[in-house]
Structure formats: structure tokens, C-alpha cells
C-alpha positions in Angstrom: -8.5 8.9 12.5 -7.0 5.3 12.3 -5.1 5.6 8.6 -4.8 9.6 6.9 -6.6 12.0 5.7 -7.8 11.5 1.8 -5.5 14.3 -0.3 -7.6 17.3 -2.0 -7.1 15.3 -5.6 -8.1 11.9 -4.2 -11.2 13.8 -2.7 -12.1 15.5 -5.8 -12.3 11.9 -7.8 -14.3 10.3 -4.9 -16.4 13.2 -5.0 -19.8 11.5 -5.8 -19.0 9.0 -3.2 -18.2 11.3 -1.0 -21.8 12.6 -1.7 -23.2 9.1 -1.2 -21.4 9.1 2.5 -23.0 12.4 3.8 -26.1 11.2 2.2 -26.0 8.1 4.5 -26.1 10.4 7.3 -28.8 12.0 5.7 -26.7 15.4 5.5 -27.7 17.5 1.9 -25.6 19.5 0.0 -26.6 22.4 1.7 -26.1 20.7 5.2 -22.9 20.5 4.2 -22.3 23.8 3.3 -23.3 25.4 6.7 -21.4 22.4 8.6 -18.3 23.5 7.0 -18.8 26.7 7.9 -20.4 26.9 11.2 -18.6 23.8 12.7 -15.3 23.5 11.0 -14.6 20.7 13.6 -17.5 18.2 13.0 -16.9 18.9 9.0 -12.9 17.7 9.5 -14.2 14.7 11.6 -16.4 13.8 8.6 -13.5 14.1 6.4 -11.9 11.6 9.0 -14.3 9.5 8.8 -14.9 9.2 5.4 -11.3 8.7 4.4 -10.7 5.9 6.8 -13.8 3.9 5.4 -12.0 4.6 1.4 -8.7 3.5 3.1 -10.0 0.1 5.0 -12.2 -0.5 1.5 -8.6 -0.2 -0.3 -6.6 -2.2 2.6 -9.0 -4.8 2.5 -8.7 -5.9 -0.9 -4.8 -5.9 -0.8 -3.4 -8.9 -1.6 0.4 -7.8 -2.8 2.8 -4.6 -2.4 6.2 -4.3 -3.2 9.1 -1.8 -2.5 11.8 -1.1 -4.6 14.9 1.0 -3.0 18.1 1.4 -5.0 19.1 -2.1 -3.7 16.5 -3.9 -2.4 13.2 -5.0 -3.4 11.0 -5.9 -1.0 7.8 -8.5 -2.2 5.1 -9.1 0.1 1.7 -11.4 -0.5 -0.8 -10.6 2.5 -2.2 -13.6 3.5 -5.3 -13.7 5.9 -3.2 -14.3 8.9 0.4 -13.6 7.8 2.8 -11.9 5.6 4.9 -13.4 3.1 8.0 -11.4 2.3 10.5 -12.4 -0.9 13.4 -9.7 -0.7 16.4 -9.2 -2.5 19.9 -7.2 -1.6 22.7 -6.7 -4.2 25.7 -6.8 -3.0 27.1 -4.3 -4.9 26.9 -0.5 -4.6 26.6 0.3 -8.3 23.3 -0.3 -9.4 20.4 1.2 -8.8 17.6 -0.7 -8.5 15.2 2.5 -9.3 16.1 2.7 -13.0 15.6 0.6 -16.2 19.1 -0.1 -16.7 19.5 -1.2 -12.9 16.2 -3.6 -13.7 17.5 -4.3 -16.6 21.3 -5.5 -15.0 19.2 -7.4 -12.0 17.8 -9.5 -14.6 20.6 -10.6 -16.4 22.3 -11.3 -13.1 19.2 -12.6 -11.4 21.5 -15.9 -10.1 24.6 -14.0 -9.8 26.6 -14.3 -6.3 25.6 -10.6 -6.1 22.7 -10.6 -5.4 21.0 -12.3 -1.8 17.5 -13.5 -1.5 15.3 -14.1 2.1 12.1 -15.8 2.7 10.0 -14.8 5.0 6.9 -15.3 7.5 5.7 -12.7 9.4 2.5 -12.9 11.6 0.1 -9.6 11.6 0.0 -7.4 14.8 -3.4 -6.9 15.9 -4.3 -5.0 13.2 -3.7 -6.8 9.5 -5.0 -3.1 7.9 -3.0 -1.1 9.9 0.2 -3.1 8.9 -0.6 -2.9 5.0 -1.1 0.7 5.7 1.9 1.2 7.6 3.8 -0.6 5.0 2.6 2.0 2.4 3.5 4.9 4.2 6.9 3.8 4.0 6.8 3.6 0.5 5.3 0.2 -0.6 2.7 -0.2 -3.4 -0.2 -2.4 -4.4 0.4 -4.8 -7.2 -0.5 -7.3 -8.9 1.8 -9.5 -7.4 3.4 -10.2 -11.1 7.0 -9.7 -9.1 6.0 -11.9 -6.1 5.1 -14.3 -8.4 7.7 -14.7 -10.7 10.4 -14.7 -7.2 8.4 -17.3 -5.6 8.6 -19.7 -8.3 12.5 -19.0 -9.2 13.6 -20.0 -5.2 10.9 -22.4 -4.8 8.5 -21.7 -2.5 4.9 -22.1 -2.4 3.2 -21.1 0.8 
């Protein structure tokens, strides 16, 4: 398996696509069935399989994430062959990021001395997916790009 394994709730809403899969491999319902119980091992490497074709249909269409740690945020616009990363560090210890008021004091501070922006360019690995995916693991999530957005206009840059 190249990503994860699909959680029993995300598997219960893509139940009828899940259907649609094992009907691609012309497996019926009560295929199915039997599979998962004679050959527990070929019904987990469907489950494999299926999940990493939701996950690269979900990776593919990523175009932002952002992570937001008590204080950093981390803004990134996947590009077809590179990232672009917009983060910001406060340099103070009091705020949290995480929480309304802590959004609420970043901006009303927003060109404050304490608070550090970067600009950055990073090129993919081999595998463009694979680094979205890994990104998300660590906590990231898919946006609109709103944030990115609205940082890359305040310092200026348009890549």
C-alpha cells in the first residue's frame, strides 16, 4: 500500500464506490462475502487497493494545505512541479496560534516585530502525491488556499 488504509467511517461513506470498485473487477456482493471470509488476505489487499486509488483521486486535486501549530503556520500552494511554502513564527511564547484569541492577537499584530515570515521553493521528490500525503500525515490540511492567498499578497510575492 503506497498511502493508508481508508478508516471504517471513511469506508462506510464511500460505500457505493466501494461497490463500483469490486464491481470493476467483476466481484458481486456475494463474491465479496466469501473472499472476506475464505481469503482474509486477498479481501485486505482489496481494501489496499481501493484506498490508495480514493487517496491519489484526493492528492491529485490538491492545490493548498496549511498547518497551524501553536506558533507557526505553515502555507503551502502545490504547484505542478514545486511547492510553495509562506510560514510564519512568532516570536513570543504566549500565544497560541490554535485558538481564536491567538488568531485573533496574530491579526492585530500581523506587521509586528514579533512575528517572522519565510518564502519558500521546494522542488517535489520523485513522488509529488507522496509528499502532499506525507505532509498530511504530519498534520497539514486541504484548503482553499484563502490563508495562502491573503500571505502572498501582504509580502509580495506572486509565483
Amino acid at each position: 500500500m503506497k498511502y493508508a488504509r481508508l478508516t471504517k467511517e471513511q469506508f462506510e461513506e464511500l460505500h457505493q464506490e466501494f461497490i463500483n470498485f469490486l464491481a470493476t473487477q467483476s466481484i458481486t456482493a456475494d463474491e465479496w462475502e466469501g473472499v472476506k471470509k475464505n481469503k482474509p488476505e486477498a479481501a485486505e489487499q482489496e481494501l489496499d487497493v481501493f484506498s490508495d486509488l480514493v487517496w491519489y483521486g484526493v492528492l491529485s486535486k490538491v492545490e493548498y494545505l496549511e498547518h497551524i501549530s501553536p506558533n507557526h503556520i505553515h502555507l503551502f500552494k502545490c504547484k505542478e512541479k514545486d511547492m510553495h511554502l509562506i510560514a510564519l513564527k512568532l516570536k513570543v511564547d504566549h500565544i497560541d496560534l490554535t485558538t481564536k484569541s491567538g488568531f485573533q492577537w496574530l491579526r492585530d499584530n500581523l506587521l509586528s516585530d514579533s512575528i517572522e515570515f519565510f518564502n519558500a521553493k521546494k522542488d517535489y521528490t520523485d513522488d509529488k502525491y507522496l509528499d502532499i500525503f506525507k505532509l498530511i500525515q504530519q498534520g497539514a490540511n486541504i484548503t482553499k488556499g484563502e490563508l495562502f492567498q491573503y500571505f502572498e499578497k501582504l509580502i509580495g510575492q506572486n509565483k
